[in-house]
N, C-alpha and C positions, 0 to 999 in steps of 0.2 A: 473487235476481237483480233490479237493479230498470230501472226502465223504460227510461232511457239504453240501457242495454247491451243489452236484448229487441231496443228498434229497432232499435240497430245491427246487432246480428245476422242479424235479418231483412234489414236494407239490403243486409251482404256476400251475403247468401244471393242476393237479390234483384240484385244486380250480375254474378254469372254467370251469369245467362241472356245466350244466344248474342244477343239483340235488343237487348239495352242497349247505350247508345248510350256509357256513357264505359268497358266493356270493354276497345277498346284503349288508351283514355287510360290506364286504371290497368297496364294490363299494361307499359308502356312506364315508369307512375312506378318499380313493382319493380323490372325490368329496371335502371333508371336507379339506387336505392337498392342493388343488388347488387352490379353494376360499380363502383358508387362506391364501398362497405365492400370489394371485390377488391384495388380501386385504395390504396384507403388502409391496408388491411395488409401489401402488396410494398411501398408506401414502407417505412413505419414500419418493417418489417424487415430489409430491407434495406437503410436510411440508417442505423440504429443496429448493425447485424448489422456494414457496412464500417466503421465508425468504432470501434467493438472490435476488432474482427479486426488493423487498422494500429497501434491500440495496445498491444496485444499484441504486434506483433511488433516496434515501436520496444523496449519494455521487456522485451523477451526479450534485444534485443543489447545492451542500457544500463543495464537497472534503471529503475525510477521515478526514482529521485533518484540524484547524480553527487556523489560527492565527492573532492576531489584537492585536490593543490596549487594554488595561483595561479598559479605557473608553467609548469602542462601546461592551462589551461583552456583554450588556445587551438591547441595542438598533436595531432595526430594521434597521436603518439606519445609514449609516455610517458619524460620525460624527466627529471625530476624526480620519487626516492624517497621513499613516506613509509611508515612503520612501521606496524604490523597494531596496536603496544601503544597502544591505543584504548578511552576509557569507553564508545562504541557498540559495541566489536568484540569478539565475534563477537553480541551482543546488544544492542538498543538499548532499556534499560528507561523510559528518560524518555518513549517514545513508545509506544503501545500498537498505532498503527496501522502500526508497522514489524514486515516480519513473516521477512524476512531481509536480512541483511548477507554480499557478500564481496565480496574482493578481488579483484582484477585489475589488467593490466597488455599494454599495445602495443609493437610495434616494426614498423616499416617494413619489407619488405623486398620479395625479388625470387624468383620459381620460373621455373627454367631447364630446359628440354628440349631434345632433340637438334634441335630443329624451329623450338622456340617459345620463347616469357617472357611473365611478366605481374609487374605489383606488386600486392601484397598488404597486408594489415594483419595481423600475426599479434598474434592475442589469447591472452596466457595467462594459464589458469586452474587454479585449483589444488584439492586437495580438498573446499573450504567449497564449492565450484559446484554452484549447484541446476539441473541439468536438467530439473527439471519444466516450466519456462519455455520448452524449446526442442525438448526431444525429440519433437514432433511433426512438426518438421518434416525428424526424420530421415528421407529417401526410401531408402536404399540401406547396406548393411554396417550399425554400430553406433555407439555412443558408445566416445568415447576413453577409459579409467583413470589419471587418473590421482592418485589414494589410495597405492597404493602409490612403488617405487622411480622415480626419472628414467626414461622412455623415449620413444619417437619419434615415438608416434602420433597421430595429426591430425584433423580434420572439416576435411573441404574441401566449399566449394560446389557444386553439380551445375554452376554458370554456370563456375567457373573449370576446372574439370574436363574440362567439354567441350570449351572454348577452349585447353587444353591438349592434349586428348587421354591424360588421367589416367584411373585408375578405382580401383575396392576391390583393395589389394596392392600398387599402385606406390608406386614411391618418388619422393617431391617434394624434389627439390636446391632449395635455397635458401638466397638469400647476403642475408647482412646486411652492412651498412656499421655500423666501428667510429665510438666516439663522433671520437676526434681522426684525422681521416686524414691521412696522409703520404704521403709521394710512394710509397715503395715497400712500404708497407702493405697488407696482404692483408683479403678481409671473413672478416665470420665464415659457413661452411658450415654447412647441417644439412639431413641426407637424411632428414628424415620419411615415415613410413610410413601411405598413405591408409587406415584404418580406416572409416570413414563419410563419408556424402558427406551434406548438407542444400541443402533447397531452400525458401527462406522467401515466396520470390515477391517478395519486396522487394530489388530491383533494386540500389538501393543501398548495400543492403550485402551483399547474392550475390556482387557484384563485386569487393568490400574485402578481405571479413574470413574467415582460417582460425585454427578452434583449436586449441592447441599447449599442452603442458605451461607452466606460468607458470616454472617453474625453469630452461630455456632462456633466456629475457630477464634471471633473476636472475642468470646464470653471464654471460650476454655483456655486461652492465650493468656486473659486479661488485657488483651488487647484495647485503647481505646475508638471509638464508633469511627473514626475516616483514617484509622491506621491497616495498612492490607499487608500482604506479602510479596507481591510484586504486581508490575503494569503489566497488559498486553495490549500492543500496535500495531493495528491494520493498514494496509497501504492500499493504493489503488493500481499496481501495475508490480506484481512481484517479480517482473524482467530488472528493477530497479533496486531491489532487496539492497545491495549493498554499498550503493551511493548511498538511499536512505538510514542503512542501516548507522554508515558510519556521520551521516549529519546528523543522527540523531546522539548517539554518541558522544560528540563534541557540542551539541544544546543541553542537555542533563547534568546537572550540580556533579561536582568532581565524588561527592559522596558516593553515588549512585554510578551501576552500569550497564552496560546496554549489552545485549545477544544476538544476533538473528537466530532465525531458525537454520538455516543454511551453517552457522556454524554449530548450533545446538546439537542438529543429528547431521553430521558431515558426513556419516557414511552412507546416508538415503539417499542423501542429494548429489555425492558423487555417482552412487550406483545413478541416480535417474540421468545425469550427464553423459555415460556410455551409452545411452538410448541414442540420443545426437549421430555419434558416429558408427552405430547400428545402421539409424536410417541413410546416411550421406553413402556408408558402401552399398546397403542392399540397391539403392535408385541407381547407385553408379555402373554395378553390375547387371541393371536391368535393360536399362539404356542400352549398355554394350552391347547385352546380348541384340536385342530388338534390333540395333545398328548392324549386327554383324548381316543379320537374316534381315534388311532389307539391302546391305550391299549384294547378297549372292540373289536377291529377286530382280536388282537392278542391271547384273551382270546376266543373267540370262536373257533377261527380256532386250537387252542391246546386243548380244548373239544372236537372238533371234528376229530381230527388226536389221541385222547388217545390211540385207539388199537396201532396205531404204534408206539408213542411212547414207550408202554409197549414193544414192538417186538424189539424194537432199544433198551432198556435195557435188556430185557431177552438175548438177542445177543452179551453182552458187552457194548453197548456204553456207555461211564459215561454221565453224567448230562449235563457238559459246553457244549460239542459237541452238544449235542440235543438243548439244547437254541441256541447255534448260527445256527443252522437249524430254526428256527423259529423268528429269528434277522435276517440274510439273506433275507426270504422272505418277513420280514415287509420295510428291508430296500428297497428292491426293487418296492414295493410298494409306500413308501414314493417319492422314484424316479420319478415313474407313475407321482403322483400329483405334484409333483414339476416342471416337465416338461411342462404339459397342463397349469399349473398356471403361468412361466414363459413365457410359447406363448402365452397367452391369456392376462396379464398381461401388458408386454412388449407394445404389439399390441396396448391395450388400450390407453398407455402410448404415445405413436409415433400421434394415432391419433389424440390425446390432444395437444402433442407439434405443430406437422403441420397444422391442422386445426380448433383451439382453439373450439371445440364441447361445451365444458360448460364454461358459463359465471358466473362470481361474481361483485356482488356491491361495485367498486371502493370505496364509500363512508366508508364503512367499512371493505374491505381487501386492500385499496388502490392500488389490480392492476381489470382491467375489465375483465378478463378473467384467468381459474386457471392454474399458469405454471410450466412446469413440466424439473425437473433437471434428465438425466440418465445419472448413470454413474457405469460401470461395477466392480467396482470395489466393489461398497455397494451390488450391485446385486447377485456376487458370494459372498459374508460375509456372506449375507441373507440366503443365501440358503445353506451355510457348514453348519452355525449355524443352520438351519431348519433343517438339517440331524442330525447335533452331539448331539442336544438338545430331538429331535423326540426319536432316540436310549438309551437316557441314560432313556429317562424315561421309556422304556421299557423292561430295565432290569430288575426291581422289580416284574414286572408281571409275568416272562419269569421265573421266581425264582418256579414258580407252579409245572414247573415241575418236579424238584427234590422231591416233596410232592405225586408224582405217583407212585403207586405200579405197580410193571410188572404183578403180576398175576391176581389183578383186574384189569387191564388197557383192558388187551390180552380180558377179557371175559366182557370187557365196551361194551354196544350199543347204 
């Protein structure tokens, strides 16, 4: 043990006595270092926790990457067929970070009740559909089959649903408009049977989209059986979206093109990119503050240790040695709050994830509840950096001491 660390030990020893005079200073720096690691683990989790959550559930209804024709990239509807006989389809081996491909395909249409109507987007899918992308946000009944033969069954929305007056068992009438209509042209009917109901919290497409076997649009299309409306492409690291996006882009027949999501809905994804530098200021201005109130703990408590210091130079010691006696015990300090702000923090964070405590306005965060990402690895970042950032700034204060005379210091009171 060598000397630095004896003093300062003695120092923290010697700073809980009830009479010491920067007791409540330092109590206030902890306090101050705790709130502030609190403060900056509900951002960081929750600004990166919503901005997964929304992309997930963009690419739950999209896929990472979009491919179709040039003439449905702008339609809602799929209007233009193109064929499943594809060198990506059902695998895309030129890319490693694709990690599934399927088809799909849209039509417009309308669900009629004795009461009511709305218009829909009926999205159909066919056997190659990965559910694992959505089935959480089954709330009610099941997922639709359809592997086997044609049949009727559907995922409706809990939004359309309600607005309806639908539920698990009934039957959703709905009429398509054919492609050429004529005066006394009839649409096309299909009484689907609500199987499952989801609710993704994104508003905008709660409102849109039901799913429906994909061979209902191939039959009213005339579509032939492996012609769809377009691809959608899963990747395994959406940090990558746009390297992938554009290698993909330049593998796909010059007929055919390619989307990501990221440009599909630019304005989402821009708005989730001002989260970024949400969180870089608020940490920035937490730090400082935390940094300010341990420089004024570390300035009184070296006001108030002056005699010793004087005694620790009068005795020999140079300068460095005596700042890191007083860097020692702020570090240890900083420790204190980091610790209680990491458990209380943490804690926070777990109750958020398992028992969703606070709620948000789908309509405008598009999830209903705020979700929280941990993960240890930004946790311990946070907190090297809250130490290595804490320390540097308070070496310039810690500099006072070399401005102390030993012979005023000894006879300071």
């Amino acid at each position: 043990m060598n000397l630095e660390y004896f003093i300062a030990k003695r120092l923290i020893k010697g700073k809980e006595h009830k009479s010491s005079i920067s007791t409540p200073i330092i109590k206030i720096a902890i306090f101050a270092i705790a709130i502030g690691m609190i403060m900056m683990l509900i951002t960081i989790a929750t600004g990166i926790g919503l901005q997964r959550k929304i992309r997930e559930k963009v690419a739950a209804f999209n896929g990472h990457v979009l491919i179709s024709s040039f003439d449905n990239n702008s339609s809602v509807e799929s209007l233009v067929p193109i064929t499943k006989d594809q060198n990506f389809y059902p695998d895309f081996p030129e890319i490693e970070e694709v990690v599934h491909v399927q088809g799909v395909a849209t039509k417009m249409g309308l669900i009629r009740t004795a009461t009511d109507f709305d218009g829909v987007v009926v999205k159909g899918i066919g056997e190659d559909y990965n559910w694992n992308y959505f089935e959480e946000y089954l709330v009610e009944g099941r997922l639709p089959d359809f592997k086997k033969e044609l049949n009727e069954e559907i995922l409706l929305s809990s939004h359309i649903a309600n607005r309806l007056g639908l539920t698990i068992g009934d039957k959703a009438i709905t009429y398509f408009l054919k492609k050429k209509v004529k005066s006394n042209s009839k649409p096309f009917i299909r009484a689907f049977k609500i199987v499952g109901i989801y609710s993704s919290g994104f508003q905008e497409f709660d409102e849109t989209f039901l799913f429906a076997d994909i061979r209902h649009i191939q039959k009213m299309n005339k579509w032939k059986a492996n012609e769809i409306g377009h691809f959608e492409v899963f990747i395994n690291d959406f940090n990558k979206i746009d390297q992938v996006g554009q290698k993909i882009y330049e593998t796909v027949p010059s007929t055919l093109d390619s989307q990501t999501i990221t440009l599909k809905y630019a304005t989402i994804f821009e708005w989730l990119k001002l989260f970024d530098l949400n969180i870089i200021g608020i940490i920035g201005i937490i730090i400082l503050v935390a940094g300010i109130n341990m420089i004024t703990a570390l300035l009184v408590l070296i006001l108030e240790k002056t005699p010793m210091i004087g005694i620790l130079k009068a005795l020999g010691t140079n300068d460095w040695s005596i700042r890191k006696v007083f860097l020692y015990n702020a570090g240890y300090l900083i420790l204190i709050g980091l610790f209680w702000g990491n458990l209380i923090g943490i804690g926070v964070l777990l109750l958020q994830k398992y028992y969703s405590i606070v709620s948000l306005n789908p309509e405008t965060y598009y999830v209903s509840t705020a979700p929280v990402y941990i993960d240890f690895s930004y946790i311990i970042l946070l907190n090297v950096g809250t130490m290595i950032l804490c320390l540097l700034m308070l070496l310039i204060p810690s500099y006072i001491i070399a401005k102390i005379s030993p012979t005023k210091s000894i006879r300071f009171q």
